[in-house]
Structures are given as C-alpha cells and as structure tokens.
C-alpha distance (Angstrom), angle and dihedral (degrees) to the residues before:
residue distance angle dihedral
X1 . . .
X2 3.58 . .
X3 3.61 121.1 .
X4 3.97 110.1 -146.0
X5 3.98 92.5 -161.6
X6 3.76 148.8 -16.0
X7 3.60 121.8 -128.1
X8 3.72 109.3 -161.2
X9 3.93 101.2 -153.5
X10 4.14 100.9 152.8
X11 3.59 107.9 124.8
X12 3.87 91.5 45.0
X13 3.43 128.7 98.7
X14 3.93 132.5 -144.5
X15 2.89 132.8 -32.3
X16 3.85 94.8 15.3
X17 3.96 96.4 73.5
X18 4.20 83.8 58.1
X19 3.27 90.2 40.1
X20 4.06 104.3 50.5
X21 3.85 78.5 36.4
X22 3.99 95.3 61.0
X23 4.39 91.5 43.8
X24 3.89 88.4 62.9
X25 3.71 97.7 39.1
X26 3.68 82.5 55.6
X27 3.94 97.3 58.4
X28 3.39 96.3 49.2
X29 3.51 143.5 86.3
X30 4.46 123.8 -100.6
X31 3.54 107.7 -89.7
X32 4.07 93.7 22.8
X33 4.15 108.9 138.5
X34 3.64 126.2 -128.1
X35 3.45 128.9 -154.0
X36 4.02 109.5 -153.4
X37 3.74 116.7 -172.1
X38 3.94 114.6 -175.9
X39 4.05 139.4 159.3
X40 3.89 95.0 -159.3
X41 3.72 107.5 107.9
X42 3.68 87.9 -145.7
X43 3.02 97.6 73.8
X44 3.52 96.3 73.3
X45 3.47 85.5 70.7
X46 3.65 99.7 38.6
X47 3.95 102.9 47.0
X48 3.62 98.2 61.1
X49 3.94 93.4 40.9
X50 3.73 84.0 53.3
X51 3.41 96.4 47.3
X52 3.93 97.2 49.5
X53 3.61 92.4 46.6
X54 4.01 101.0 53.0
X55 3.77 98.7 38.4
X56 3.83 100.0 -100.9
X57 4.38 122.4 132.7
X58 4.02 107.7 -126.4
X59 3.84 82.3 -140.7
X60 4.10 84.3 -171.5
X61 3.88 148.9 -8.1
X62 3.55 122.0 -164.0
X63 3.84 134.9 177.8
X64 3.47 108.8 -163.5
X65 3.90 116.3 130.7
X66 4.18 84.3 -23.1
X67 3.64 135.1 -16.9
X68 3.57 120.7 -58.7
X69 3.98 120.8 -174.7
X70 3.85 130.4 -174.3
X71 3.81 118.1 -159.9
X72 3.67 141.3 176.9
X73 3.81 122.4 -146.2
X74 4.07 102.0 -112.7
C-alpha cells in the first residue's frame, strides 16, 4: 500500500490531530492514504468518529509506542 503522506501530529492535543488530518485529506485525490501519527489519547476516539462521519475508511489504528492511523480518502 502506498502511503501518500505522513502527518506527524504527536505532541498535539485534540482536536488538532483531526484537524491537520482533515486539511491533507482535502488536497488530495479519492482513494489517496494517510498516514496519521498522534500521542493524544483522544484521538482514539476522535479519528474513527471523523472518519465515519466524512466518508473516509480508518484502514488502521495502532497503539504501539504512540498512535498510528492509516486512512483512505472516501
């Protein structure tokens, strides 16, 4: 799978990880995936919710040493 872009979010908290996350979704093209990689606990919460609610797949969450979220542009 190829990752179109990284957004290195750890160190912010909520709702900035969403929010950074929704700018780059914007610029790119459907089916374009974003790596999201975030310490906020919150957004565990606030990634998927996100992602249901603008048409995007949360392709994966991890928590392993941070957050780490893969998502495809709906």
């Amino acid at each position: 799978m190829d990752i179109a872009t990284t957004i290195d979010a750890r160190g912010l908290l909520c709702p900035l990880p969403v929010l950074r996350l929704r700018r780059v979704l914007a610029t790119l093209p459907a089916g374009a995936v974003v790596e999201l990689l975030a310490t906020d606990g919150a957004s565990w919460i606030d990634v998927p919710h996100f992602c249901a609610g603008a048409g995007h797949v949360l392709i994966s969450a991890e928590d392993t040493a941070g957050l780490r979220y893969l998502v495809r542009k709906g």
